[in-house]
Structure formats: structure tokens, C-alpha cells
C-alpha angles and dihedrals in degrees: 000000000000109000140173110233118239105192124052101215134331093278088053084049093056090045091059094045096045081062099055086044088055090107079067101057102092098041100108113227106035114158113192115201112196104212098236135284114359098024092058088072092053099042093050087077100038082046083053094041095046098038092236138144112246135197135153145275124203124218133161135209118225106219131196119264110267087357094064091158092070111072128220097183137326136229122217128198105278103014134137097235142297133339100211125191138213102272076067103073081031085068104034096231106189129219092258094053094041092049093052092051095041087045083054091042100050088042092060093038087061091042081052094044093045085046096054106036109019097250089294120137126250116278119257107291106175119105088029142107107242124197119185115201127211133184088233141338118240119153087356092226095125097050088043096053085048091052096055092046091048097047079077101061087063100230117177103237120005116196126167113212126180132164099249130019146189113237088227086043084052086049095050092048094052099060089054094029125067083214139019124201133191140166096211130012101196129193131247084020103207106174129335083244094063092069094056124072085210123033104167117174111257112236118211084245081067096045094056090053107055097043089057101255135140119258114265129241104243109269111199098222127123150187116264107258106262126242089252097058106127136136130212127265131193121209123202113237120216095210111102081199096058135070105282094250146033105229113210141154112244107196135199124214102262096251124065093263126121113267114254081229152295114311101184106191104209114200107193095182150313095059127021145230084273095061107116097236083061092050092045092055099040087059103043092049080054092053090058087053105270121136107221138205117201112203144165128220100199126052117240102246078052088055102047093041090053103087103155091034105249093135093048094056094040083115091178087055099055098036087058088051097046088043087057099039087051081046081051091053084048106046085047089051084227112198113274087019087121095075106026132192123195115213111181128175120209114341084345074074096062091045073058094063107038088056101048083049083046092047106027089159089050109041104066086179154011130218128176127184109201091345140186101215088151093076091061081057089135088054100039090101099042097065125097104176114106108255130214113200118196122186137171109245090219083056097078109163086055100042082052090050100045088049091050089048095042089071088053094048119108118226120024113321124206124197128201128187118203104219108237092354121138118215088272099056093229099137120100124287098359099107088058099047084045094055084046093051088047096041087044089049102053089040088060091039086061094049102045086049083054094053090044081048099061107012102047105215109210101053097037115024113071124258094244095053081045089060097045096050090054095043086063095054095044120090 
């Protein structure tokens, strides 16, 4: 979306705002909280306008894993828990994933809370009109959160006022403020970001300053790394027809362990390694502790030319690539390569299992979403990696095709049916039971290779717990 800014930085935005807040200057009292960090910069002119004393509030959004700029709830300083939205039961977060995100985030709200005020509490607010500034107003799920903390502390009159707003994110405020107000209200909305020339990110060097306070001796703290933490590769292709690299996102867990292993995420055709359901996963799985590797098997100007999908089921073309682009992890020693695990989704799914036939000492698993593992007919048997297959129960010609080639897979195979789900995952709620039965699979497959470790089968454990364990396993 193509706009036109209405605001020239932050400070412009707040004297705008301090204008349409004139109707407060003469209330005694007011306190104004500028929402940190960017809201600070905004809230230091409406404080001076309005002859106000001004502070700041600390909330937190709650992004996405791997899509960390699109918010499922936010947290604010004080409050009781999250506010989630609806993109929370879209993506069928579970308790586990939403938990992790809330425990970072509430770590960074109290180093920003230390940083900013020194670990002092907010002043007395009771009695008062507050007004708690933002830099815009989206979803509305921060200034939401902060309402509901702030409703404790009794204040006489709460309004949340920002420069530009959402007409949903007016509608959220309203229900936790007792007034909401905006400068502009524009239509289609986009990102805050969009309505400022400069949007320059607000250090907590900044923060301290405008809100009067001496500079700060460094402190070496930091927020934990995000799920979505990752940095881009480039892969040589050995195709003098094709574009001279694979580009791809290689991704770390977000603490300082060693990763579990190599999780390279492999996209043949019809979506990429960017689609939101591959980001999702990538980063959940690094949240379990896997490092990940996004990559795409077919170049974009081969995407968008392939319009009747030859290139997509050339099964031969993308196995070679994913096989250089595994080679690639190898060669680079890339952390958890050591122990690698192929997910591939459609025919990326098939490139999967050629290369796993084609590296049996260096694929430890196979995992396919919606794949078509049919179309690897002539390696099914060669491969000895344990494979999950996880398909959708409303995507019938697959789920018929992955039994049939369950019985032809060599190693243990696991199936798992996503109750309502299409071959794309897009229903409520699927992409996050399928991170779950991928996270919950590789978490077995470790243990199991600890026990083997340890406690040899074959010579120790009884043939008939042998055969239960693998009956399990078996479609």
C-alpha cells in the first residue's frame, strides 16, 4: 500500500496530538505516560502543551513466532496476564508457545522498567487524569493491556490519545479507556510506520532523555534473542542454468545452547520459504531447540514462469538442489548438522525423500506437511531415517497417497491427521497443531536415540516390546 505520511517524525505527531488534547490543559493533576519506547517521543510535547507531568508506561507486543511483526496479544507493567487477539486462536498457539513468549517478554518489560526508572514505581496515579500516549494505534492490543493495568491504580479519568489509529484499534480502546483520542483516523490503515517520514526506532538512551533523566551508566543486560532470529545464507547452485545461489534464512534457538540439530525446511514450489505457515514452523521448531534452515528449491523468476507446474513436480530438479543445499550445511559445518532432519511440504516433500535415500549417515529424519511422498515412489525403500507424515483429514487424495506410501518407506513411519485441515493448513487453529505434532516427534525421536544409545535393543529389550514399540510407529 502505497500512502502518503502524515506525520513528519514522532516529536510532529505529539504536536499534533498535544493540539486535539488542548480541552485537557487546564485539568490540574494530569499525568501523561508515554507507552515505551516510541510513545515516549510522542508524549514529551503533549506533557509540555498540556503542562503536565509526564513518565512512562511499559508494554510489550506479543508477536508471532517467526512473524514477530504481527501481534497475537500484548502484556503491559501490572497486569494480570495477556490480552490475546484473534490471530491467536488463527494460528493455534498452544499454552506451551504462548507462555515462552509472554516469560521474554516480561523479562524485557522489568530491564526496561529498571532502565527507565530506575526501578522505581510509577508515581500516584489515583485521583488523576491519565493520559497514555502511543505512537499509533493498530490492533489496539498494547493500549488495551495498559488500560486494564492502569484501571488499578483508580485514576479519575484514563484516555488513550496517539497521533494516528486504526478504526478497529479505536474500537478496542474504547471498551478499557474512558476516552480515545486520535488525530487521524485513515482508511485502509496498513502500519503505524507507514504515517511517519521518519520512524526511527527510540533507544533507551532517548527515553531517558526525554523524560529528564540522567544518562545512565551502560548496563550489559539483553533481551533474550527472538524466535524469529534468523540471518540470511546464500547456496551455490551447481546449475549453470539456474540463478548462482539458493537464498535461504538459517536460524539459531533463541538461548545460547547447542541446537538439538539441523531442521532444513525445503519449499518445491506453489509457496516459499517466506509464507507465514513456513516461518511459523521454522521458529517453533527453534523454540524447541532446533536450529532451522528456510530454503527454496526453485528460484523466483522459476516460480512465477511455471505456470502449469512442471517445474514444481520435476521431482529429479529439486532433489539435486536440496541435496546441494544439505551438502552446503555439511561442507559449513552449520551448527546441529550433525544430526539433520528434512521437512518438506508438497513436492518439497519428495526432494525430502530422495535425499534422505541419497545421505542415510547424515538425515536422522524425515518429516513431510501435505506431501507428496508418492512422487519419490522409486526411494521409499531406501531410506532408513524415521519419517513423520503429517496431512491435513479434509486433503484426501494426499492422506490416500502418503498411507499407500507409508507401507513402501523404509525405517519406522508416524502418521498424523489434522482433524478439518486442507492440504495448505489455512483453517483455525491447523498450523499450530501441526507445529505441536512435529515439535512432539522430534522430541520422541531424541529420546528414543538416547535410550538406543545407552540401553542397545536388540540384545537387551525383549522381542515382543521390540515389536510393540515399532507397531506403534508403523501406519
Amino acid at each position: 500500500m502505497s500512502v502518503t505520511p502524515l506525520f513528519h517524525d514522532r516529536h510532529a505527531g505529539g504536536m499534533a496530538l498535544a493540539q486535539a488534547l488542548s480541552q485537557h490543559v487546564r485539568r490540574p493533576g494530569t499525568v501523561v505516560l508515554g507507552m515505551a519506547r516510541g510513545g515516549v517521543a510522542v508524549a514529551a510535547p503533549v506533557a509540555r502543551a498540556l503542562d503536565a507531568s509526564l513518565d512512562t508506561f511499559v508494554g510489550r507486543k506479543l508477536g508471532v513466532p517467526g512473524l514477530e511483526e504481527v501481534a497475537f496479544g500484548a502484556i503491559a507493567e501490572g497486569d494480570e496476564g495477556p490480552v490475546l487477539e484473534g490471530v491467536h486462536d488463527y494460528i493455534g498457539l498452544p499454552r506451551r508457545v504462548v507462555a515462552t513468549i509472554v516469560a521474554r517478554e516480561r523479562e524485557e518489560m522489568a530491564r526496561r522498567i529498571r532502565r527507565y526508572r530506575d526501578g522505581h514505581p510509577l508515581p500516584s496515579l489515583a485521583g488523576r487524569t491519565v493520559i497514555v500516549v502511543d505512537d499509533g494505534l493498530a490492533s489496539g492490543a498494547t493500549l488495551t493491556a495498559a488500560g486494564r493495568a492502569l484501571r488499578r491504580h483508580r485514576a479519575a479519568r484514563l484516555i488513550a490519545a496517539v497521533p494516528v489509529a486504526s478504526t478497529d484499534g479505536l474500537q478496542s480502546a474504547r471498551a478499557t479507556f474512558d476516552e480515545v483520542v486520535a488525530v487521524a483516523t485513515p482508511a485502509p490503515f496498513g502500519t503505524v510506520s507507514d504515517w511517519y517520514r521518519d520512524y526511527d526506532p527510540v533507544s533507551d538512551a532517548e527515553v531517558r532523555a526525554l523524560l529528564g533523566r540522567a544518562p545512565a551508566p551502560e548496563h550489559r543486560e539483553h533481551a533474550a534473542a527472538p524466535a524469529g532470529n534468523e540471518r540470511d545464507v546464500a547456496i551455490p547452485s551447481t546449475e549453470p542454468a539456474f540463478a548462482l545461489v539458493m537464498p535461504g534464512e538459517l536460524g539459531m534457538p533463541p538461548d545460547a545452547r547447542s541446537p538439538h540439530g539441523l531442521v532444513i525446511l525445503a519449499h518445491g514450489g506453489g509457496s516459499s520459504r517466506g509464507s507465514y505457515r513456513n516461518r511459523y514452523l521454522a521458529a517453533r521448531l527453534r523454540l524447541a531447540g532446533w536450529a532451522t534452515l528456510r530454503v527454496d528449491l526453485l528460484g523466483e523468476r522459476e516460480r512465477d514462469a511455471d505456470t502449469d507446474g512442471e517445474m514444481r513436480f520435476d521431482i529429479a530438479r529439486i532433489t539435486r538442489r536440496l541435496l546441494v543445499a544439505t551438502r552446503w550445511c555439511l561442507d559449513h559445518d552449520v551448527a546441529g548438522a550433525d544430526h539433520i532432519v528434512l521437512f518438506g511440504a508438497s513436492t518439497g516433500a519428495a526432494a525430502a525423500i530422495g535425499v534422505a535415500a541419497a545421505l542415510p549417515s547424515h538425515v536422522h529424519g524425515v518429516i513431510a506437511r501435505g506431501g507428496r511422498v508418492d512422487l519419490a515412489a522409486d526411494h521409499l525403500a531406501h531410506v532408513q531415517a524415521p519419517s513423520l507424515l503429517v496431512v491435513g483429514s479434509a486433503d484426501g487424495d494426499t492422506l490416500r497417497l502418503n498411507r499407500e506410501s507409508a507401507r513402501r518407506l523404509g525405517g519406522s513411519v508416524t502418521l498424523r491427521i489434522v482433524r478439518g485441515a486442507g492440504h495448505t493448513f489455512e483453517e483455525a487453529g491447523a498450523l499450530g497443531r501441526v507445529g505441536e505434532h512435529v515439535s512432539a516427534w522430534l522430541t520422541r525421536q531424541r529420546l528414543m536415540q538416547r535410550i538406543r544409545r545407552w540401553w542397545p535393543v536388540a540384545p537387551i529389550w525383549p522381542a515382543t516390546l521390540r515389536a510393540g514399540m515399532l507397531a506403534r510407529d508403523r501406519v
